[in-house]
Phi, psi and omega in degrees: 000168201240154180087036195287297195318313195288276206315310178272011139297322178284328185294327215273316149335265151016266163347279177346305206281321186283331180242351180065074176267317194221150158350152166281324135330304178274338149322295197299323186303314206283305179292336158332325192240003172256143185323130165330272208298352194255316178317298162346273169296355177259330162295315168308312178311309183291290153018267199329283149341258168326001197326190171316320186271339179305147166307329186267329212301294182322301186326284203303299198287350172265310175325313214281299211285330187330279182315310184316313189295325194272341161214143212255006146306332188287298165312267164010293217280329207274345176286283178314325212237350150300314178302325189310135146350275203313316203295301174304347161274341179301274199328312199282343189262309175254154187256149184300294207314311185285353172263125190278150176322305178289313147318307175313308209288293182321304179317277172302299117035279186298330188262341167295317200257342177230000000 
């Protein structure tokens, strides 16, 4: 498969946010340095997901303001990588709602990357 490093980087993001896998520091370091837009899209994926009714949703959606709050490069990168192409192109072709984690993750990855 081709990006495997980029996919399980993107997952490892992803992960952070959604399961609190690793600190929030360590949260900040990985989005910090990662392309606008896929930070961009993987909140919007959790947004989505996670919404208001969900059960889980205060975890997630507080991890997401967390990582903004602990460095405003994070806020700053999810502004920015809104505007991206790539964003625009997700959004005009799929809906969030229809992609399972891995599938999503593969999917953007792959078009980011190539």
């Amino acid at each position: 498969m081709a990006f495997e490093y980029e996919k399980r980087n993107a997952a490892r993001m992803l992960d952070a946010l959604e399961n609190a896998s690793l600190s929030i520091p360590d949260t900040v370091s990985l989005l910090r340095d990662a392309d606008p837009a896929l930070v961009y899209l993987i909140f919007t994926w959790l947004r989505t997901r996670y919404h208001a009714g969900h059960s889980a949703s205060e975890g997630v959606l507080g991890r997401i303001v967390g990582v903004c709050r602990a460095n405003s490069t994070v806020a700053q990168n999810v502004r920015k990588g809104e505007k991206d192409a790539i964003v625009e192109w997700f959004e005009e072709t799929y809906e969030y709602r229809d992609f399972e984690r891995d599938s999503f993750i593969d999917l953007v990855v792959e078009k980011l990357e190539s």
